[in-house]
C-alpha positions as CSV (number, residue, x, y, z in Angstrom):
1,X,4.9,-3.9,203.8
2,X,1.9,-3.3,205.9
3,X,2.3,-0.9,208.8
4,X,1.9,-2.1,212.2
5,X,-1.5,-0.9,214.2
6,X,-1.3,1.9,216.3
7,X,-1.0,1.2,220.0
8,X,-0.8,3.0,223.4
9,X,1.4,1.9,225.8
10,X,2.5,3.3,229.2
11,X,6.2,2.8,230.4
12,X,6.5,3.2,234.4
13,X,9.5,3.3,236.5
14,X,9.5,1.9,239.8
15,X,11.5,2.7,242.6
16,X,11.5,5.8,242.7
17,X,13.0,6.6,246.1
18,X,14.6,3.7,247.3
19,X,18.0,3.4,245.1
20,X,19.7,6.8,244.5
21,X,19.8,7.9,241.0
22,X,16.4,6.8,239.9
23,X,14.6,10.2,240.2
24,X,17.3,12.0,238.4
25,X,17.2,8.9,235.4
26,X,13.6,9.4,235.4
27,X,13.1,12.9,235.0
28,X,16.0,13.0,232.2
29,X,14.1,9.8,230.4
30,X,10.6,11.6,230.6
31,X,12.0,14.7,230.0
32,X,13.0,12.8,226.3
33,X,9.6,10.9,225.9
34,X,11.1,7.6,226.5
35,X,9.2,7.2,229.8
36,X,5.4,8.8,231.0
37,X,5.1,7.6,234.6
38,X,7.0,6.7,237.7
39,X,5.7,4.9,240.9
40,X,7.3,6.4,244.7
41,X,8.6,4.6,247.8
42,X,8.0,7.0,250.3
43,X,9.6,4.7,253.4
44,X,12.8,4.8,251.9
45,X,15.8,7.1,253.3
46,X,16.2,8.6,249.8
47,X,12.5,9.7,249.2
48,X,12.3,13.2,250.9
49,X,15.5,14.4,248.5
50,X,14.3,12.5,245.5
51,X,10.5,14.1,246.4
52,X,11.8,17.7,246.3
53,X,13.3,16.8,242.8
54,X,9.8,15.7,241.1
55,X,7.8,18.3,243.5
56,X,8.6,21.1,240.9
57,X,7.5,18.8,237.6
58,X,3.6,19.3,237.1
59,X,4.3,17.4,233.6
60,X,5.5,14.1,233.0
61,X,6.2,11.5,234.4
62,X,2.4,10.9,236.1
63,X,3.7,9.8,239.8
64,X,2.2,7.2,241.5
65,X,2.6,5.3,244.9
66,X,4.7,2.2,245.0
67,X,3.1,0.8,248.3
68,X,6.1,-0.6,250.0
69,X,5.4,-4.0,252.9
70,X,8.5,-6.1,252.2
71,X,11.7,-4.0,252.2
72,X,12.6,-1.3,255.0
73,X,10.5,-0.7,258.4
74,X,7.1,0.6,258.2
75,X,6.2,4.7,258.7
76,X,2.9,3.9,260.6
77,X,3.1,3.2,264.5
78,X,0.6,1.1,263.7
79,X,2.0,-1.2,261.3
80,X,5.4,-0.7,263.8
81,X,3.5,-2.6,266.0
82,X,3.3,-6.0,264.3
83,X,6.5,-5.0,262.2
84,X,9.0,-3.1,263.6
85,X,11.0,-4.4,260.5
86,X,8.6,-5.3,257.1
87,X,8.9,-8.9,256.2
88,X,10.7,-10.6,253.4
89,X,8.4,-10.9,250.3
90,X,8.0,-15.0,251.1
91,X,6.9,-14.0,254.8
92,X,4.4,-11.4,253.3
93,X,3.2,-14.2,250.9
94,X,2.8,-17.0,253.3
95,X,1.0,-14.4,255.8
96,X,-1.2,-13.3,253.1
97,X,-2.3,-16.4,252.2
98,X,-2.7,-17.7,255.6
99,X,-5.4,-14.5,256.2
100,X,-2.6,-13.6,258.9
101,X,-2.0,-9.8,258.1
102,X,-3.1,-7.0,260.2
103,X,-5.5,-5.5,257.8
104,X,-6.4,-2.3,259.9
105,X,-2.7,-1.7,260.3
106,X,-2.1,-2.2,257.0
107,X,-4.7,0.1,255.8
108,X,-3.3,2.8,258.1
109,X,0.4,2.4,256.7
110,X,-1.2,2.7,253.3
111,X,-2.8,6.2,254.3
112,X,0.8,6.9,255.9
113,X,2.6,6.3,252.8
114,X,-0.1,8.6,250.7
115,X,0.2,11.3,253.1
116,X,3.9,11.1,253.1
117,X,3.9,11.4,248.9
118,X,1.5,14.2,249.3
119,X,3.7,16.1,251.3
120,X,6.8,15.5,249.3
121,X,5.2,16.3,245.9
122,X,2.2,18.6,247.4
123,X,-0.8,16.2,245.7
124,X,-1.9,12.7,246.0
125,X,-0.7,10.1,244.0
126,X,-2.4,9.8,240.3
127,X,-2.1,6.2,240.8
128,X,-1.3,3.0,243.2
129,X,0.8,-0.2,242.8
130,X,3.1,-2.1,244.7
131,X,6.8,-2.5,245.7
132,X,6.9,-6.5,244.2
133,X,2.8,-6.4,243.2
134,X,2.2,-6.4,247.4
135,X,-0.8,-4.4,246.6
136,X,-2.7,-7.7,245.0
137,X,-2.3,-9.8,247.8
138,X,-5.0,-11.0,250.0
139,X,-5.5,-8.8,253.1
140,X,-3.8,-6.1,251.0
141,X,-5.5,-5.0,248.5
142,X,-9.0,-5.0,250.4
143,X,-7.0,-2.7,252.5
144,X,-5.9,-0.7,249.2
145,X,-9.0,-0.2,248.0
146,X,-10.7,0.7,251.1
147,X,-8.7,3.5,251.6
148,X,-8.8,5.0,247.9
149,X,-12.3,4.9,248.0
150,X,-12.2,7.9,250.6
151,X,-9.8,10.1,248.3
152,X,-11.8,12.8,246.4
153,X,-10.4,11.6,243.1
154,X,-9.9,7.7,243.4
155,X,-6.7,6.9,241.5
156,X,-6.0,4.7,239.0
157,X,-4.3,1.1,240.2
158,X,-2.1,-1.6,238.7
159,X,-3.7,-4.2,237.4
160,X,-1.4,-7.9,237.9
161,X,-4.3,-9.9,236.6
162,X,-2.4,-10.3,233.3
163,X,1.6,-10.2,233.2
164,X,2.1,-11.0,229.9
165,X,5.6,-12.4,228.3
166,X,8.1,-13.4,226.6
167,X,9.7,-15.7,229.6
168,X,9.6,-15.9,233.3
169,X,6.5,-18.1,232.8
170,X,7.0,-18.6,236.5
171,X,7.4,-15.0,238.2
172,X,4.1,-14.0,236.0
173,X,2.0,-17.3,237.1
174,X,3.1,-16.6,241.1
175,X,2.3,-12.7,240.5
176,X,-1.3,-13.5,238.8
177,X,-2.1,-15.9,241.1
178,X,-0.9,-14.4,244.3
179,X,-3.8,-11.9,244.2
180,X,-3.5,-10.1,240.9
181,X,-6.2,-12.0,239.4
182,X,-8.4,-11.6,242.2
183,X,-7.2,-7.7,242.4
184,X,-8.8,-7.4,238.8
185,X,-12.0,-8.7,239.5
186,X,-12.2,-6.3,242.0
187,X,-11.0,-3.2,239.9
188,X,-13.4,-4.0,237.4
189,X,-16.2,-4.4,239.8
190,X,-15.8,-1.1,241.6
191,X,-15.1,0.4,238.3
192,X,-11.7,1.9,239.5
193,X,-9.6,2.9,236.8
194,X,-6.9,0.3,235.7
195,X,-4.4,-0.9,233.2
196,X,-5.7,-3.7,230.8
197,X,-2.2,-5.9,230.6
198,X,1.3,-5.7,232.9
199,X,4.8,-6.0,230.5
200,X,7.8,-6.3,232.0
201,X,8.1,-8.8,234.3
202,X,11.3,-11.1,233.9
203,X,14.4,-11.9,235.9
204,X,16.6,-8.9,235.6
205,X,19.2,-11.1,233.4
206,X,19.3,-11.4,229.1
207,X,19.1,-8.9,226.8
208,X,16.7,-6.4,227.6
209,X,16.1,-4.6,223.4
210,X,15.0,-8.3,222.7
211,X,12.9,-8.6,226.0
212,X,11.3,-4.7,225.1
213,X,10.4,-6.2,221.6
214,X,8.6,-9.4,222.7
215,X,7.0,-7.0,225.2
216,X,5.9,-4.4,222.7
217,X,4.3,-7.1,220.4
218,X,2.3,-8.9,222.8
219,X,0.6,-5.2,223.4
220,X,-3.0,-4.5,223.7
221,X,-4.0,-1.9,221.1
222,X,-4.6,0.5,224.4
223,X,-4.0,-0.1,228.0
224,X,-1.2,-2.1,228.3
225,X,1.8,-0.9,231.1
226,X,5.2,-1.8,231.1
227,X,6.9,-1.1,234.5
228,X,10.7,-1.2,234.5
229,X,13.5,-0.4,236.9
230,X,15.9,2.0,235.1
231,X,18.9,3.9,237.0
232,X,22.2,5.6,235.3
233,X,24.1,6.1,238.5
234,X,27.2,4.5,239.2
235,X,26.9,1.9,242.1
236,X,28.6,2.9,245.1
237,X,30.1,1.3,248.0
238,X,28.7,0.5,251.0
239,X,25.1,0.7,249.2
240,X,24.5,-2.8,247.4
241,X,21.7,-3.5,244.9
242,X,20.8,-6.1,243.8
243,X,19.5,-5.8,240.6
244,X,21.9,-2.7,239.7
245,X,23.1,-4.0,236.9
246,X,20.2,-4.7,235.1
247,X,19.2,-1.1,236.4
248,X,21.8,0.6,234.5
249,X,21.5,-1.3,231.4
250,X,17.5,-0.6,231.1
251,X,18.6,2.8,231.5
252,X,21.2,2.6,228.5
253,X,18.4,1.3,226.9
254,X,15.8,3.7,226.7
255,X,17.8,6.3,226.4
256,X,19.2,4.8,223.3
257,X,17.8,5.0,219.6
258,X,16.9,1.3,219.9
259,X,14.2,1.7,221.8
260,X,12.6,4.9,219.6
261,X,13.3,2.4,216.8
262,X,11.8,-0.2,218.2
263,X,8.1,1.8,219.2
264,X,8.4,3.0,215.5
265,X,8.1,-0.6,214.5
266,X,6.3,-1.6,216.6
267,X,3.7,1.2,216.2
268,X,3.6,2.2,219.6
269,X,3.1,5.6,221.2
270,X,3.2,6.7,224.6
271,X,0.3,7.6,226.8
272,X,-1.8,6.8,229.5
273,X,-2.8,3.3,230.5
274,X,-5.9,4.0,232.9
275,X,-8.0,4.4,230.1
276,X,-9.7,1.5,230.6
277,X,-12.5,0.7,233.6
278,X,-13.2,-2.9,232.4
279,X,-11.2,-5.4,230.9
280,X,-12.2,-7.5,228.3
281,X,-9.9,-10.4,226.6
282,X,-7.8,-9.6,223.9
């Protein structure tokens, strides 16, 4: 039987932040090699105590910034001033595409959110992407970049240009299309480090091994990122999520000899996804 190439895959977890439980899960999945990055929500109530956690880790995970517009209230008073409370994702979307966001305020909630991961973690982030891909989306990611070019290392940013599958054909058509292709041209313009292909989009129901495997074969040899959700804690009252479930059995998941079992056949090892500064099909 022939071996399978050797490929490089990053494995993010998002949300760091704003469910409880995720930092811990994180650090105790990185801390195993199962996972290599995790992306911050620094408006949520839970991200000064779950900063102070990943403020002593220099190692892994890489921490980025999960740029948050559609869940909470904002931390700028400018942004405060449009939105005292941030808009539901299909608000965001329509506004976007209407070219009726407040670009300067946005921009200046993006610094806030930066400064406020900086001072939990004492560095800026290694990398950018977005609470539900906001980052892509017109009068965003101008924004975005605008503001990274003034860091003294730019980071590295999520590509959406090219969710890949198996399934939700749908969700990966809306998230390309909504700005992610348009974010790529732009990457690869500017030559801003980026990820060549996004795994992991789907709708938070099935059987996620089976999900992983279709994921991990439609790979790129390097550059490929799959971002995932993955919590242990036990749900408690008064504190609904919506997608816990699916949270707790991603976790179960990695943690679990399936998934080493399933990079070995896969022939995938972890490592950085930014390698890349264009992107080229394949």
């Amino acid at each position: 039987m022939t071996a399978p190439a050797a490929r490089i895959l990053a494995v993010c977890a998002d949300d760091v932040g704003l469910v409880e439980g995720v930092a811990e899960t994180v650090l105790e999945l990185a801390s195993a090699g199962r996972l290599n990055a995790a992306s911050c929500v620094t408006t949520a109530p839970g991200w000064r105590r779950d900063a102070t956690l990943l403020a002593g880790d220099r190692g892994t995970p890489q921490l980025g910034l999960h740029f948050n517009l559609s869940e909470g209230a904002p931390l700028s008073a400018a942004l405060a001033a449009h939105w005292p409370t941030l808009p539901s994702l299909g608000l965001l979307l329509l506004l976007a595409h209407l070219g009726r966001l407040p670009g300067a305020a946005i921009e200046a909630e993006f610094r806030t959110q930066a400064d406020a991961f900086a001072d939990g973690v004492g560095r800026l982030p290694a990398f950018v992407d977005g609470h539900q891909h906001v980052h892509a989306l017109p009068g965003v990611r101008d924004a975005v970049l605008a503001a990274i070019a003034r860091w003294p290392t730019p980071p590295a940013v999520r590509n959406t240009g090219r969710p890949l599958g198996p399934g939700a054909a749908f969700k990966r058509a809306v998230i390309a299309a909504s700005g992610g292709r348009a974010l790529e041209r732009a990457l690869v313009a500017r030559g801003i480090a980026h990820n060549r292909a996004l795994l992991g989009a789907y709708g938070f129901s099935g059987e996620y091994r089976r999900l992983m495997q279709a994921w991990l074969g439609r790979a790129p040899r390097e550059g490929g990122l799959v971002f995932c959700h993955p919590c242990a804690a036990a749900p408690r009252d008064g504190n609904p999520d919506p997608i816990g479930a699916a949270r707790r059995r991603e976790a179960a998941y990695f943690a679990s000899d399936a998934f080493r079992e399933d990079l070995a056949a896969a022939g995938v090892t972890l490592g950085a996804a930014w390698a890349l500064r264009s992107s080229s099909a394949g």
